[in-house]
C-alpha positions as CSV (number, residue, x, y, z in Angstrom):
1,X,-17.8,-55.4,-42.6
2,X,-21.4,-53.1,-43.3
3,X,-22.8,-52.6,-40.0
4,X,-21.8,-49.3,-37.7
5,X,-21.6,-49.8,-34.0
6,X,-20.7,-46.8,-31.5
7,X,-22.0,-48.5,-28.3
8,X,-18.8,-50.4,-25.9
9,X,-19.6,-53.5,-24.1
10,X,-16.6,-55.0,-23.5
11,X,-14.1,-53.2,-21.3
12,X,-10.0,-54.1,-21.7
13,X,-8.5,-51.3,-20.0
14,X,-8.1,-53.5,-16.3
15,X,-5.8,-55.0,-18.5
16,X,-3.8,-52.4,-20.4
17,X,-5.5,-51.7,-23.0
18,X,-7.2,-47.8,-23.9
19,X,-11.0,-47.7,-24.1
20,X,-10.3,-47.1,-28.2
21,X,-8.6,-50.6,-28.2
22,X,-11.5,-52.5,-26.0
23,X,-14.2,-50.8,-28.8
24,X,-12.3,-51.7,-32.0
25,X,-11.5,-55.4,-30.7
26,X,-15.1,-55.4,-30.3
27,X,-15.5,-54.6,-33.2
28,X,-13.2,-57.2,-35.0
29,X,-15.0,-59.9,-32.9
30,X,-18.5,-58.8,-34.1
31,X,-18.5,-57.7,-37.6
32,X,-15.7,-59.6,-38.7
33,X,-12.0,-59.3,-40.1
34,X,-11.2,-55.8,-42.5
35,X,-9.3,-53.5,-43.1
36,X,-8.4,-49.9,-41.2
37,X,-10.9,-47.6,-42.9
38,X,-13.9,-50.4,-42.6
39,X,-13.1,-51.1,-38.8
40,X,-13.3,-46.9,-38.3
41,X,-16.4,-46.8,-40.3
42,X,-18.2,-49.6,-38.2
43,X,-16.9,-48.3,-34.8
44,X,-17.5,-44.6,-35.8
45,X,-13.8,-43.3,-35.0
46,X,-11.6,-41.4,-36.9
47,X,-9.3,-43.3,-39.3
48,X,-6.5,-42.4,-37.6
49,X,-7.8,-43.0,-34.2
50,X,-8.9,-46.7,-35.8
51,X,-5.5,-47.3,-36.8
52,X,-4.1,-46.2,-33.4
53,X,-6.2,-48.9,-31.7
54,X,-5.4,-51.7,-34.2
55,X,-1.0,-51.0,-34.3
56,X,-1.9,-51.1,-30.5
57,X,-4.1,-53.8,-30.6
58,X,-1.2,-56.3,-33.0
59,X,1.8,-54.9,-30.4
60,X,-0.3,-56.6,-27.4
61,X,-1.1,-59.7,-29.2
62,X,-4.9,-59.1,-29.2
63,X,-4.8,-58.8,-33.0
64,X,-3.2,-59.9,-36.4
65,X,-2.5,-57.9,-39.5
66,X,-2.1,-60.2,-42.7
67,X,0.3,-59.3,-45.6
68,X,-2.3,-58.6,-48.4
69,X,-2.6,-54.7,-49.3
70,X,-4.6,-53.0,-48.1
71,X,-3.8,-54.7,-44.3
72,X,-6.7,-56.7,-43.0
73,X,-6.8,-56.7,-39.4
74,X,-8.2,-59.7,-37.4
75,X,-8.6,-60.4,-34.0
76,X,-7.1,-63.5,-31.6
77,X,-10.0,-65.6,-30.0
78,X,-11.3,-64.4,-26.9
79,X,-9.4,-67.3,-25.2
80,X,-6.1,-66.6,-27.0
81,X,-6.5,-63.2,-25.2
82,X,-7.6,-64.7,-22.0
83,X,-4.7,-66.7,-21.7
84,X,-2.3,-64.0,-23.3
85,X,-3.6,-61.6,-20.2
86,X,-3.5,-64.5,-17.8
87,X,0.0,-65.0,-18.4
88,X,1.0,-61.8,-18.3
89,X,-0.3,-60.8,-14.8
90,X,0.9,-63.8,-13.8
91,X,4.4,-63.0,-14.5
92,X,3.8,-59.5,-13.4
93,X,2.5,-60.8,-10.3
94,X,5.7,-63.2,-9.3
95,X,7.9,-60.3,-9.9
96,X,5.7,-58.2,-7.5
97,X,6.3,-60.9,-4.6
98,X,9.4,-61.2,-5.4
99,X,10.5,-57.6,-4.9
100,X,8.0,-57.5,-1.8
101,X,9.2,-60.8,-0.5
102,X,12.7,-58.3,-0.2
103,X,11.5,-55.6,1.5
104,X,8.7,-56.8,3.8
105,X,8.5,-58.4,7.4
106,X,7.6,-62.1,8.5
107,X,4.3,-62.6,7.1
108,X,1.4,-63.8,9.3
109,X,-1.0,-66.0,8.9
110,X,-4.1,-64.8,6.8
111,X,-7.5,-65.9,6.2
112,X,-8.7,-63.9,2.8
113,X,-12.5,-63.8,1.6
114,X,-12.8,-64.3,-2.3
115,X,-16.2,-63.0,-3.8
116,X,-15.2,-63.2,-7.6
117,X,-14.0,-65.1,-10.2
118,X,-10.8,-63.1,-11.6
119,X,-10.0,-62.5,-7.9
120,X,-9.2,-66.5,-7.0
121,X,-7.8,-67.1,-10.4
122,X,-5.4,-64.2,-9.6
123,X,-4.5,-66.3,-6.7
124,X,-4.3,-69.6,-7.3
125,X,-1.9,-67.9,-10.6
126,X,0.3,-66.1,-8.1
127,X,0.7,-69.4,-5.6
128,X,1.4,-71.8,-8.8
129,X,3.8,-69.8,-10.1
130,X,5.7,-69.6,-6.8
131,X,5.6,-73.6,-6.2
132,X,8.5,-75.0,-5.4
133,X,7.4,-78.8,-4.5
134,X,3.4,-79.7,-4.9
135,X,0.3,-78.1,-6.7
136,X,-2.9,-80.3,-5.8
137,X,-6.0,-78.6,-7.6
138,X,-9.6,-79.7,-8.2
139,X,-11.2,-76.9,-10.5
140,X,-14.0,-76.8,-13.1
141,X,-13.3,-77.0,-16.4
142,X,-13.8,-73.3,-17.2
143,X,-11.0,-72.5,-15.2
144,X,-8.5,-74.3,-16.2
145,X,-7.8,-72.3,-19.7
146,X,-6.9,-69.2,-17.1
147,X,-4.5,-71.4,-15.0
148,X,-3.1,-73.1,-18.0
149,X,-0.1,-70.6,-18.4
150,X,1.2,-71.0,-14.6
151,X,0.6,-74.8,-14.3
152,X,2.5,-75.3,-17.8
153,X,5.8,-73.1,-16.0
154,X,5.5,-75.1,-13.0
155,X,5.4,-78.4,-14.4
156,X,8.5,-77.5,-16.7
157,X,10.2,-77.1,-12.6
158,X,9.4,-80.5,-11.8
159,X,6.7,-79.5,-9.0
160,X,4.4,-82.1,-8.5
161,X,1.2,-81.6,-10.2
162,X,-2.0,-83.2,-8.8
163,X,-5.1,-82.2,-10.6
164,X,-8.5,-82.5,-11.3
165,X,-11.6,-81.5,-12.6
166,X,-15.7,-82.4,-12.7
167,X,-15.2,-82.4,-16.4
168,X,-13.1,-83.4,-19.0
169,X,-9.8,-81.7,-19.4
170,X,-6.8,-82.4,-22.1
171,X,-3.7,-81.2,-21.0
172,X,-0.1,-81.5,-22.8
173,X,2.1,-81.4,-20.0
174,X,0.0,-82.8,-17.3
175,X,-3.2,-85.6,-16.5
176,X,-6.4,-84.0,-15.0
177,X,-8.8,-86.8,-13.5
178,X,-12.2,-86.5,-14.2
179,X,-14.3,-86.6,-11.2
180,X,-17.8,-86.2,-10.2
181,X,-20.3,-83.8,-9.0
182,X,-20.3,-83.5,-5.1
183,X,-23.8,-82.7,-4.5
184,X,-23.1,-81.8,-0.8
185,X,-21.1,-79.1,-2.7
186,X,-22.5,-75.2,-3.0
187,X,-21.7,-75.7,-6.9
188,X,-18.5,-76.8,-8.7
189,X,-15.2,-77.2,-6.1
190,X,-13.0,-75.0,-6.6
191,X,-10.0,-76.5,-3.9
192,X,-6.2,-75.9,-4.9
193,X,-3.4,-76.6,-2.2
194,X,0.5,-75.2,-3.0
195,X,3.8,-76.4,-1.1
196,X,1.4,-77.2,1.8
197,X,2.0,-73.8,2.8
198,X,-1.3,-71.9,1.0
199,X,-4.7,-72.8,0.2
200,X,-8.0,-72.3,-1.6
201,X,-11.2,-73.5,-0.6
202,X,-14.1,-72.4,-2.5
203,X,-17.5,-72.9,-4.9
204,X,-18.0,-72.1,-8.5
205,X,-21.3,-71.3,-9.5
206,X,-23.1,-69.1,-12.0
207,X,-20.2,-67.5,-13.2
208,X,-19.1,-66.6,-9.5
209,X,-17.3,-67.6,-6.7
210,X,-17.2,-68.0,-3.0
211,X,-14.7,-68.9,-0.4
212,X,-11.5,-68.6,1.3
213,X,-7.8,-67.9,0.3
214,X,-5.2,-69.0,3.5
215,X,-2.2,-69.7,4.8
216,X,-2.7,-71.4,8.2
217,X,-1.8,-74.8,8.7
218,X,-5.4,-76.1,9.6
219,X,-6.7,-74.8,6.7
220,X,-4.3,-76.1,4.5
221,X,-4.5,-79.6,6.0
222,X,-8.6,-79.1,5.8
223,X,-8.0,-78.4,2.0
224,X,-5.6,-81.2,1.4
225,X,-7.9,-83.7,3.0
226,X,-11.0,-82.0,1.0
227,X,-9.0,-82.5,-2.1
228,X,-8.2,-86.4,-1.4
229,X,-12.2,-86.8,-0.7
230,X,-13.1,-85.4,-3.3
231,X,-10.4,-87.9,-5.6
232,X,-11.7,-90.6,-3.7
233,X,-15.5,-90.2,-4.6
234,X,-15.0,-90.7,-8.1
């Protein structure tokens, strides 16, 4: 590790982490594994301030520290963390409905516009981890490392899993059909149903997303049939 960086790209802190951390993972993924002092040196911090980021960096999983002396620090892959994160909001996320589903009234029914990625992710997380019965889902494949973590717990409660994808996806606990491209699709569907009681009905495209997060009945049904179209075509 040779080369000095002071310039921060990637930003962790949505997630937890202290702008010190999201700089010296950076760093870790771009120049490489090393130890305390090197890591400093290439993200111009103070050794101590280094140090701080990369204890705080092993406690949330984001990093490893090997055994030789001096420590070597080296980060998880980007999708380690990904999932890691993923699976922690998730969790943190059924805990938050749960205490809600305590205190507040009847809910009504709810038509919600999604214009990103992390924002349907967040919900099609929340609504798997709450399934009790059925998950249908037809995703693209870069999705379904995110999801991974909630459709794993789900499948472990015996729900019902029902999923697909346009490419070609190897899960452990679950088949994924491979289907088509729809090209009277706006870009990859992106089409989940849960319990028959939620839905999501959107496109994937260019690292975005558009669509609709619902719980009324005929959007539901519209998504279920949608779903069983789309299974059919291939």
């Amino acid at each position: 590790m040779v080369a000095h960086t002071t310039t921060m790209s990637l930003d962790l802190t949505p997630f937890g982490f202290t702008p010190t951390e999201s700089l010296v993972y950076e760093v870790l993924l771009t120049q490489g594994p090393g130890t305390g002092y090197a890591i400093a040196r290439a993200a111009s911090l103070a050794r101590a301030n280094a140090y701080s980021a990369l204890e705080g960096l092993v406690a949330k999983g984001a990093a490893r520290v090997g055994e030789e002396r001096p420590k070597r620090y080296r980060p998880e892959s980007p999708t380690t963390l990904v999932a890691k994160i993923s699976n922690e909001q998730g969790s943190a996320l059924e805990e938050l409905s749960a205490a809600l589903a305590d205190i507040s009234a009847p809910s009504s029914q709810t038509l919600v516009e999604i214009e990103s990625v992390r924002s349907v992710l967040r919900l099609l997380t929340h609504d798997i981890g709450r399934a009790t019965s059925t998950v249908q889902l037809v995703a693209p494949p870069e999705a379904y490392p995110l999801l991974v973590p909630a459709l794993r717990r789900t499948s472990s409660a015996q729900v019902s899993l029902t999923l697909a994808s346009t490419g070609a996806i190897d899960l452990a606990f679950a088949p994924v059909e491979q289907i088509p491209d729809n090209p009277s699709w706006p870009g990859s569907p992106l089409v989940g149903v849960v319990d028959d009681w939620s839905a999501v009905v959107a496109a994937y495209r260019e690292e975005s997303v558009s669509g609709h997060w619902s719980t009324a009945p005929t959007f539901v049904a519209a998504a279920r049939l949608t779903i069983e179209h789309l299974r059919q075509a291939s």
